[in-house]
MMTF fields as JSON, N, C-alpha, C and O atoms, coordinates in Angstrom:
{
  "mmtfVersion": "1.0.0",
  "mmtfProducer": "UNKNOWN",
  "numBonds": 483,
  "numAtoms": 484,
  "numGroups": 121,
  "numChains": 1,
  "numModels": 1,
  "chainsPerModel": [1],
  "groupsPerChain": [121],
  "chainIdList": ["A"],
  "bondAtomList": [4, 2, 8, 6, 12, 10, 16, 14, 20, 18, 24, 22, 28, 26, 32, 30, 36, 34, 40, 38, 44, 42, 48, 46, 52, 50, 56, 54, 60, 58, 64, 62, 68, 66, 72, 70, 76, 74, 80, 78, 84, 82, 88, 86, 92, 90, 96, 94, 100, 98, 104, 102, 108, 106, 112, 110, 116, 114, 120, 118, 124, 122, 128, 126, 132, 130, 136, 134, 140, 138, 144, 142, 148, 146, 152, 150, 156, 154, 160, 158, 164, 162, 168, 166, 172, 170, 176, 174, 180, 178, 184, 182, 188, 186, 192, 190, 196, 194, 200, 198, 204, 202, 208, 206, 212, 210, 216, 214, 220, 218, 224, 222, 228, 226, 232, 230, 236, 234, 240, 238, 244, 242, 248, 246, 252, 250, 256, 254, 260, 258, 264, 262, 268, 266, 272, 270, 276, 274, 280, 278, 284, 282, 288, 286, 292, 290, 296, 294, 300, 298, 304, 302, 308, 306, 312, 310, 316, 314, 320, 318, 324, 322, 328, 326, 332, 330, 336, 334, 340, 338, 344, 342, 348, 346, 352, 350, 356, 354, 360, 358, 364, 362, 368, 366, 372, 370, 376, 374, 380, 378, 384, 382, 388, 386, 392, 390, 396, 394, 400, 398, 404, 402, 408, 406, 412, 410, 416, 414, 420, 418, 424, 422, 428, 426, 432, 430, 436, 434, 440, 438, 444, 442, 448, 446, 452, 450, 456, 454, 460, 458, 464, 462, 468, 466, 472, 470, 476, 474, 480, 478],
  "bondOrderList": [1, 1, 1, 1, 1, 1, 1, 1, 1, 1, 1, 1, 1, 1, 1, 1, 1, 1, 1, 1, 1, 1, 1, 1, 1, 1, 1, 1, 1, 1, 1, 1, 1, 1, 1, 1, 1, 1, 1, 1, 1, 1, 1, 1, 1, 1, 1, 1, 1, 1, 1, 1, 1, 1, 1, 1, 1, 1, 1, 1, 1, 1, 1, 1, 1, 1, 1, 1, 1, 1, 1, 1, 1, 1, 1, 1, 1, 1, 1, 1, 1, 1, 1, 1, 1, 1, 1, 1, 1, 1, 1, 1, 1, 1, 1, 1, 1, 1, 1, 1, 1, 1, 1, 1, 1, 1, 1, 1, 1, 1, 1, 1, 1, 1, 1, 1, 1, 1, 1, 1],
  "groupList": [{"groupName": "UNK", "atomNameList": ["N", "CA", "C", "O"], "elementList": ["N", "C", "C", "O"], "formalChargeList": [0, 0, 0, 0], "bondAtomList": [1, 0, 2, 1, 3, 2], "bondOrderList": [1, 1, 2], "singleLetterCode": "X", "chemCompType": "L-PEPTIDE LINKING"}],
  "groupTypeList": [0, 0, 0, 0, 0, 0, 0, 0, 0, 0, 0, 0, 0, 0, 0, 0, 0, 0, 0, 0, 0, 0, 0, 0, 0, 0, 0, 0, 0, 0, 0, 0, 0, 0, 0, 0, 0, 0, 0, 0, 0, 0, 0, 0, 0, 0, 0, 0, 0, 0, 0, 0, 0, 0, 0, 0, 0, 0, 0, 0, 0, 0, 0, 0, 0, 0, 0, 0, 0, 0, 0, 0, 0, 0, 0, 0, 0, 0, 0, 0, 0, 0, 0, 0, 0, 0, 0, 0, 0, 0, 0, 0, 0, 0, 0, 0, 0, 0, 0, 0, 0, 0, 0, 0, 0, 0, 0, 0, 0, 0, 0, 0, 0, 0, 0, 0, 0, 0, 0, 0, 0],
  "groupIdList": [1, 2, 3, 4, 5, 6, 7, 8, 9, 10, 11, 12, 13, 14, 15, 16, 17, 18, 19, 20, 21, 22, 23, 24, 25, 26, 27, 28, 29, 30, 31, 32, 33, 34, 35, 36, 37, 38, 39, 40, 41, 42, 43, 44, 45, 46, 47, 48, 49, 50, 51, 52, 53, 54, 55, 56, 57, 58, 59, 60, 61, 62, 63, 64, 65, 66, 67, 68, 69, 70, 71, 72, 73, 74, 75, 76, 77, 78, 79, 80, 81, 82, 83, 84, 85, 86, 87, 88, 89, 90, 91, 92, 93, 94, 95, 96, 97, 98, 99, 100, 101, 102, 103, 104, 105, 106, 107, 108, 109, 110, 111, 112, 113, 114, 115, 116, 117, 118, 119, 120, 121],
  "secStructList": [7, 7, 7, 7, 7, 7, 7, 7, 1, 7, 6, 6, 6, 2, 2, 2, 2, 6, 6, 1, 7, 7, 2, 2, 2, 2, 2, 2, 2, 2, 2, 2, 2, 2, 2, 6, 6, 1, 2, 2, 2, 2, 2, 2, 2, 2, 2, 6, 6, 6, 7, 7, 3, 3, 2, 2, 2, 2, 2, 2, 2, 2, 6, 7, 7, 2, 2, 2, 2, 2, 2, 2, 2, 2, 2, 2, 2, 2, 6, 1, 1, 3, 3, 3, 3, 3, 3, 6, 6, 3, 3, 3, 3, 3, 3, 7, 1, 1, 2, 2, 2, 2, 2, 2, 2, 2, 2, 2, 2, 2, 2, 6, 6, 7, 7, 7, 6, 6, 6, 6, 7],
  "xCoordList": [40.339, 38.968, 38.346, 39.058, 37.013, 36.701, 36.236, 35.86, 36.232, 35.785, 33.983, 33.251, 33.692, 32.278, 31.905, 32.612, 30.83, 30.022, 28.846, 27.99, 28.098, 27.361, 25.831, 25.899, 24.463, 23.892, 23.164, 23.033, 22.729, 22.797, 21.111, 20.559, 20.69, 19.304, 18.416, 17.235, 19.303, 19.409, 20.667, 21.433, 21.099, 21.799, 22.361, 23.512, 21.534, 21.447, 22.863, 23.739, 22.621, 23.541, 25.122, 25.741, 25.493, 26.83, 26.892, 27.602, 26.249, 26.675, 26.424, 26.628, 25.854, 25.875, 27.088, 27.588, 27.214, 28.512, 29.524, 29.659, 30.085, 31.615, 30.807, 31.621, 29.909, 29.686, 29.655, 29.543, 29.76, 29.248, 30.702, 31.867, 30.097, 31.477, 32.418, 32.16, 33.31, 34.563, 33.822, 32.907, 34.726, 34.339, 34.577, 34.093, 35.431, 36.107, 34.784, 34.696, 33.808, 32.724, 31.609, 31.122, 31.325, 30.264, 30.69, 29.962, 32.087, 32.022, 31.55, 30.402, 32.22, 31.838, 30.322, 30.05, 29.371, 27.986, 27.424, 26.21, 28.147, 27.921, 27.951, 26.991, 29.481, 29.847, 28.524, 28.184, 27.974, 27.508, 25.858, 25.327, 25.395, 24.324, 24.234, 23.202, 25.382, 25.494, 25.629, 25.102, 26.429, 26.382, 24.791, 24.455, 24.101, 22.533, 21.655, 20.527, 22.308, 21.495, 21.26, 20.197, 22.215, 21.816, 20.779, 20.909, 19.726, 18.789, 19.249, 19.009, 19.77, 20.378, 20.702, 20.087, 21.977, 22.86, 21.592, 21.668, 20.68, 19.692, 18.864, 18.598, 18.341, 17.927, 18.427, 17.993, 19.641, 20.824, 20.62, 20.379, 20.798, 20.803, 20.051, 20.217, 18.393, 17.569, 17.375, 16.745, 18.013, 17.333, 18.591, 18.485, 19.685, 20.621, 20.452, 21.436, 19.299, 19.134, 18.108, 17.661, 17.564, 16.919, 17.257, 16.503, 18.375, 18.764, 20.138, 20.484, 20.804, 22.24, 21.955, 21.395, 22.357, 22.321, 24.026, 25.187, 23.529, 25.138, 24.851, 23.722, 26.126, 25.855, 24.721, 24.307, 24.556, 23.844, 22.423, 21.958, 21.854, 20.555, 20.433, 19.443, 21.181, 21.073, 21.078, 20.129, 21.904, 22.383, 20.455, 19.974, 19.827, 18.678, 17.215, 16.17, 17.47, 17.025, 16.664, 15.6, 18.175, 18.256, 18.01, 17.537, 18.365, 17.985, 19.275, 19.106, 20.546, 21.814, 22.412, 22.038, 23.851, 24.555, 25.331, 25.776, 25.682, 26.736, 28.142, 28.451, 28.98, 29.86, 29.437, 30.219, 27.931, 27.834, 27.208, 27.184, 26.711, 25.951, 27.489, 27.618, 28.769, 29.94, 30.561, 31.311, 30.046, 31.126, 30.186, 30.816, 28.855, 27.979, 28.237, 28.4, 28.286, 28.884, 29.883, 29.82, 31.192, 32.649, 32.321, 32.798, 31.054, 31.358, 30.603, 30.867, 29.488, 28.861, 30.039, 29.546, 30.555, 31.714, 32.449, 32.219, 33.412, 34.361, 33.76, 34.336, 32.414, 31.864, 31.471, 30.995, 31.8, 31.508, 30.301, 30.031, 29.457, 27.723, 27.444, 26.286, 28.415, 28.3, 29.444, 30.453, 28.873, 30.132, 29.524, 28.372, 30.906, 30.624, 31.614, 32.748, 31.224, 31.688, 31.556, 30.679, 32.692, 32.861, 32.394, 32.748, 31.496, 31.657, 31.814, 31.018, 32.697, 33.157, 33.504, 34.254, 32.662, 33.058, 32.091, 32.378, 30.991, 29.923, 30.113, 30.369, 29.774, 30.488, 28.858, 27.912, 28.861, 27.68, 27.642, 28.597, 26.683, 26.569, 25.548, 24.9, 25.765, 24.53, 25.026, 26.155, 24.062, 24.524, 25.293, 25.305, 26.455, 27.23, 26.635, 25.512, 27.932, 27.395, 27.998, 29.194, 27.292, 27.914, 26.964, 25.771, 27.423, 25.597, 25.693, 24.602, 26.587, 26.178, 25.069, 23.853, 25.602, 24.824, 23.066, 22.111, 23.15, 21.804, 20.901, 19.707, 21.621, 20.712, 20.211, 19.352, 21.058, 21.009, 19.575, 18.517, 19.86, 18.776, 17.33, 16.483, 17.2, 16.097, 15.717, 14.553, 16.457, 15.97, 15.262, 14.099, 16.323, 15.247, 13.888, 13.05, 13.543, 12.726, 11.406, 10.228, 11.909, 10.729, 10.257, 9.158, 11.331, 10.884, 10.616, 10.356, 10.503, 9.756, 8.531, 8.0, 8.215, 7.442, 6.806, 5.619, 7.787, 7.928, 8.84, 9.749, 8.688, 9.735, 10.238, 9.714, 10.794, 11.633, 10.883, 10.533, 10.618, 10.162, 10.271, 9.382, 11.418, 11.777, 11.148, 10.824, 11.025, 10.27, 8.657, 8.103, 8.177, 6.531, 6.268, 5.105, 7.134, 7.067, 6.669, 6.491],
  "yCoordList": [-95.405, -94.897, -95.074, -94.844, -95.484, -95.56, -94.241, -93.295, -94.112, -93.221, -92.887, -93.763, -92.115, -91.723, -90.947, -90.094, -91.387, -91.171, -90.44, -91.139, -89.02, -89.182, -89.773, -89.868, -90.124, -90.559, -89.283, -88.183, -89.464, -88.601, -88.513, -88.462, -88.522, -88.193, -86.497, -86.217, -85.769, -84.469, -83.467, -83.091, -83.024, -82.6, -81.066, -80.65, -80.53, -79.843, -79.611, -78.746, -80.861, -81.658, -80.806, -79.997, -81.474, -81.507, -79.736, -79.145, -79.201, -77.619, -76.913, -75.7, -77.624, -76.765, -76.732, -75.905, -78.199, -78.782, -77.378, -76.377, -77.557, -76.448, -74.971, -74.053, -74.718, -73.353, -73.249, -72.194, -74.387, -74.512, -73.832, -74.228, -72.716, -71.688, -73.005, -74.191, -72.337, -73.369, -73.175, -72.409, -74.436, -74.562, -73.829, -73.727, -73.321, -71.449, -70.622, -69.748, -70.486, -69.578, -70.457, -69.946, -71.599, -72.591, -72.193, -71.657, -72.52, -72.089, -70.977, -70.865, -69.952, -68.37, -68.104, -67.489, -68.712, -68.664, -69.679, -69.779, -70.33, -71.429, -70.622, -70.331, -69.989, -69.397, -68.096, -67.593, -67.759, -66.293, -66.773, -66.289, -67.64, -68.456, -68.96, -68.867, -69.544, -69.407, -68.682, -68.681, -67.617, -66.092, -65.933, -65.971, -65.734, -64.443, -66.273, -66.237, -67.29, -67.97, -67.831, -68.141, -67.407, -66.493, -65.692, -64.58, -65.95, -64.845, -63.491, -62.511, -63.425, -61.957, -61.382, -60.414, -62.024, -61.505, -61.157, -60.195, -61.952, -61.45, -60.604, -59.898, -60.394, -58.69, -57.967, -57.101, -58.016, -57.142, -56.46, -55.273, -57.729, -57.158, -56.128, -54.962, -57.554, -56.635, -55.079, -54.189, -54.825, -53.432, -52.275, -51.198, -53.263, -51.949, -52.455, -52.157, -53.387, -53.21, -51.907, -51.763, -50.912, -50.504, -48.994, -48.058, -48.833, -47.645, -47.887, -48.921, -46.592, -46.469, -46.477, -45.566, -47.417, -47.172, -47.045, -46.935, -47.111, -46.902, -47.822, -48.308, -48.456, -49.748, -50.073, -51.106, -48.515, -48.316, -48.911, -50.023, -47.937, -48.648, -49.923, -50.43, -50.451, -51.711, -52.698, -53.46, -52.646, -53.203, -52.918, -53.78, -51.795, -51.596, -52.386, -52.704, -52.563, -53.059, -54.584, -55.181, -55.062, -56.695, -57.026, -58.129, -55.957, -56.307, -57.538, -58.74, -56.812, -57.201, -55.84, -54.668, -56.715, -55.404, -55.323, -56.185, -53.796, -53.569, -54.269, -54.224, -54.953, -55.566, -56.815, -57.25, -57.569, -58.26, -58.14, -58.977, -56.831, -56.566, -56.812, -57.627, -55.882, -55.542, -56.672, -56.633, -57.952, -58.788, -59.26, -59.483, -59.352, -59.621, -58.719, -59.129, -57.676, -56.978, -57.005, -56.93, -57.177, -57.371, -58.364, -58.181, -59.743, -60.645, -60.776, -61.412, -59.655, -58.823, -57.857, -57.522, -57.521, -56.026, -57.363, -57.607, -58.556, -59.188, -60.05, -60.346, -60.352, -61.314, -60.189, -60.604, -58.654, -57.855, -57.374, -56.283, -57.782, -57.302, -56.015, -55.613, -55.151, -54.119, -53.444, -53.762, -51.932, -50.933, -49.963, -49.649, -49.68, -48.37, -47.142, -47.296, -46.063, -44.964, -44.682, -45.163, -43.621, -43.411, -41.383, -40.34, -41.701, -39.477, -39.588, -40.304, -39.023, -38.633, -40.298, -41.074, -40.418, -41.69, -43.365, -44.561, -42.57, -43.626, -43.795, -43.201, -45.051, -46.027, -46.421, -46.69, -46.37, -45.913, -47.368, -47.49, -48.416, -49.675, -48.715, -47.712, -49.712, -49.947, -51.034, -51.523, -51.274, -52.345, -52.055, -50.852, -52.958, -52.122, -51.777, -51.963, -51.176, -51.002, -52.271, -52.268, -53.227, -54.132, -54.97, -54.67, -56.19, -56.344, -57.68, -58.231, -58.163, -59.759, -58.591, -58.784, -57.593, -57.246, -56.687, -56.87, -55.853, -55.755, -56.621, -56.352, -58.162, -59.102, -60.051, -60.888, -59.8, -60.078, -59.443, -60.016, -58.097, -56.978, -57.579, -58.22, -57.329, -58.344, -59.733, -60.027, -60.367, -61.88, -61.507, -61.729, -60.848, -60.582, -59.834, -60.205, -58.952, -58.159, -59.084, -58.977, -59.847, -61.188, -62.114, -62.36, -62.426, -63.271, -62.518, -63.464, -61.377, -61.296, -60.074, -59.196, -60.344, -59.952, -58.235, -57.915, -57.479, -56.082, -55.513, -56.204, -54.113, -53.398, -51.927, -51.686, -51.499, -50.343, -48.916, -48.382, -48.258, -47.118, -46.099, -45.266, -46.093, -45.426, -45.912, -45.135, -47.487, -47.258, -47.511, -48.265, -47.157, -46.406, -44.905, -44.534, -44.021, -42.925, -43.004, -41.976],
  "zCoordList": [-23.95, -23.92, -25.301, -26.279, -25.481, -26.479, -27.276, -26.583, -28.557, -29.003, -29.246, -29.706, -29.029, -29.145, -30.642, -31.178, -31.07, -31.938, -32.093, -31.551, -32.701, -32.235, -33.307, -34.532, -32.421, -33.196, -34.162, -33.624, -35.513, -36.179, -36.682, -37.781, -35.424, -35.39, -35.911, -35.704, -36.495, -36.243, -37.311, -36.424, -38.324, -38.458, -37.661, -37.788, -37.031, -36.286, -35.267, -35.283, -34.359, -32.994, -33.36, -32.668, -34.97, -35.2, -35.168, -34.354, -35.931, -36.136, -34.944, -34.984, -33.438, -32.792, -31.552, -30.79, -31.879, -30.898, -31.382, -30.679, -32.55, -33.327, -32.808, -32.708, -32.59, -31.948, -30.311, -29.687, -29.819, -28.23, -27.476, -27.499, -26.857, -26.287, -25.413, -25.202, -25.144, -24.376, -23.104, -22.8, -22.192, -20.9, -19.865, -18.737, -20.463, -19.117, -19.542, -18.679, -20.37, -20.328, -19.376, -18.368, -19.74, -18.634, -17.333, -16.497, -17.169, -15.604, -15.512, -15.082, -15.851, -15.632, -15.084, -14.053, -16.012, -15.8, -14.999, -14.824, -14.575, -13.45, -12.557, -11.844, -12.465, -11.179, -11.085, -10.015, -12.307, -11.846, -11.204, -10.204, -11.93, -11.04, -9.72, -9.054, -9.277, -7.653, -7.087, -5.975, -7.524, -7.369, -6.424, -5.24, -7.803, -7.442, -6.593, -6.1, -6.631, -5.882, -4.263, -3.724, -3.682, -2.657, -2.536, -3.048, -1.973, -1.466, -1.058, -1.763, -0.166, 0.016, -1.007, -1.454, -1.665, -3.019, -4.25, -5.014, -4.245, -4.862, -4.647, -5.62, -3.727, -2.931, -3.232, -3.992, -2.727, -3.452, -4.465, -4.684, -5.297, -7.055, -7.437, -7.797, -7.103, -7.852, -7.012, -7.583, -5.518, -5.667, -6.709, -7.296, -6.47, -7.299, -8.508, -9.186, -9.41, -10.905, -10.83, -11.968, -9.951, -10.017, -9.448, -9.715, -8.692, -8.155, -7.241, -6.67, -7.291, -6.713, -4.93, -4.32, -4.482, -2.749, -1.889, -2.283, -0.92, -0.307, 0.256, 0.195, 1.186, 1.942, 3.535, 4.061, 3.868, 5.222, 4.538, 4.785, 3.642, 2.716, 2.811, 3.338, 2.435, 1.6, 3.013, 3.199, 3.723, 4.977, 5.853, 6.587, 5.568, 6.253, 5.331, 5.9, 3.915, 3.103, 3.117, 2.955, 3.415, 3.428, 4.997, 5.268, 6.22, 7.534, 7.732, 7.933, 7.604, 7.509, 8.157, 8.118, 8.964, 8.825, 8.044, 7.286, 8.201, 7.327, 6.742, 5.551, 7.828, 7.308, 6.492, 5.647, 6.757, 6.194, 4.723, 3.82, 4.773, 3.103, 2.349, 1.435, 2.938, 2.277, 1.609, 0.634, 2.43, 2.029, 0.497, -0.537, 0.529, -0.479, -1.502, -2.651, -1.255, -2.375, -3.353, -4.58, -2.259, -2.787, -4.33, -5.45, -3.733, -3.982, -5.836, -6.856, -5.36, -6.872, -7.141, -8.218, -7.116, -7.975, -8.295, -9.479, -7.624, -8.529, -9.814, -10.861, -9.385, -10.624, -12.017, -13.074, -11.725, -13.072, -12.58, -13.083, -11.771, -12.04, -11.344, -11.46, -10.515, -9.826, -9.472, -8.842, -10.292, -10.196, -8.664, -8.366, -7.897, -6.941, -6.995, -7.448, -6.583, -6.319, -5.077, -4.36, -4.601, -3.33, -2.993, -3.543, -1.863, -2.025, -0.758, -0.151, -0.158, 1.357, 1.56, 0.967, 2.587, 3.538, 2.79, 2.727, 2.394, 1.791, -0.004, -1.052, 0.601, -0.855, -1.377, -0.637, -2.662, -3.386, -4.318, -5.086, -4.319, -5.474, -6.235, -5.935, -7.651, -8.587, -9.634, -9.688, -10.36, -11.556, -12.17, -12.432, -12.815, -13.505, -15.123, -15.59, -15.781, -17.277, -17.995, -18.289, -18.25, -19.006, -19.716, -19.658, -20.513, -21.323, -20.228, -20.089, -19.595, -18.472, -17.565, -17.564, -16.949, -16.141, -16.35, -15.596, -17.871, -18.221, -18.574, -18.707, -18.816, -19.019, -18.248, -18.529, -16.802, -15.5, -15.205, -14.945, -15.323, -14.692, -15.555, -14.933, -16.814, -17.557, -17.142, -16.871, -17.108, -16.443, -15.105, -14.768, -14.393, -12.822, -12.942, -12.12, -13.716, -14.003, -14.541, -14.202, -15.314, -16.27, -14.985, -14.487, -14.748, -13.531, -12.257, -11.514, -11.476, -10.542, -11.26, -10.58, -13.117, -13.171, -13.142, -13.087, -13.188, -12.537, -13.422, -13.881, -13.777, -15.022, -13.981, -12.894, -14.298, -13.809, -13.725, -14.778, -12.417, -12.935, -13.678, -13.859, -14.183, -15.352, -16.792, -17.69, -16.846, -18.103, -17.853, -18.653, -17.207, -16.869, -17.249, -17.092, -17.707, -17.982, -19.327, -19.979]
}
């Protein structure tokens, strides 16, 4: 294979290549973009970037049933972006606490344009 060069149009290029995270982080954010590319999974999100629901809600929300919100869910709690709690029988989402997830919640917020009722107070 030949070796590559690059052209040095820029001193810039070189110092940003030695900072460019490894490729196990690209995927990660690959994977988390196909993730919320789902419509549903994005419904989802943004209503629990905004408040704690249980799955009946959400399932009445998205106009899904229940087993099928669940599996959308599972599929937000393994990627990190949503923590739940359980009281009696009903299992409770919301965003989790993490900074992927609050900057998740910001991006959705910029882009559909709309801020949280909490910070309207």
């Amino acid at each position: 294979m030949q070796e590559q060069h690059l052209h040095m149009h820029c001193e810039h290029t070189k110092d940003m290549l030695k900072k460019m995270p490894a490729a196990k982080a690209f995927e990660k954010v690959s994977d988390t973009f196909q993730l919320i590319s789902d419509p549903t999974r994005l419904k989802i999100l943004w209503l629990l970037c905004h408040c704690e629901e249980c799955v009946n809600n959400i399932a009445v929300a998205v106009n899904m049933s229940s087993p099928a919100v669940s599996h959308h869910l599972r599929l937000l709690k393994q990627a990190g972006l949503l923590s739940s709690r359980r009281d009696g029988k009903e299992m409770y989402y919301r965003l989790a606490d993490t900074p992927e997830a609050f900057l998740l919640h910001k991006s959705i917020d910029d882009i559909f344009d709309i801020s949280c009722p909490a910070k309207n107070n």
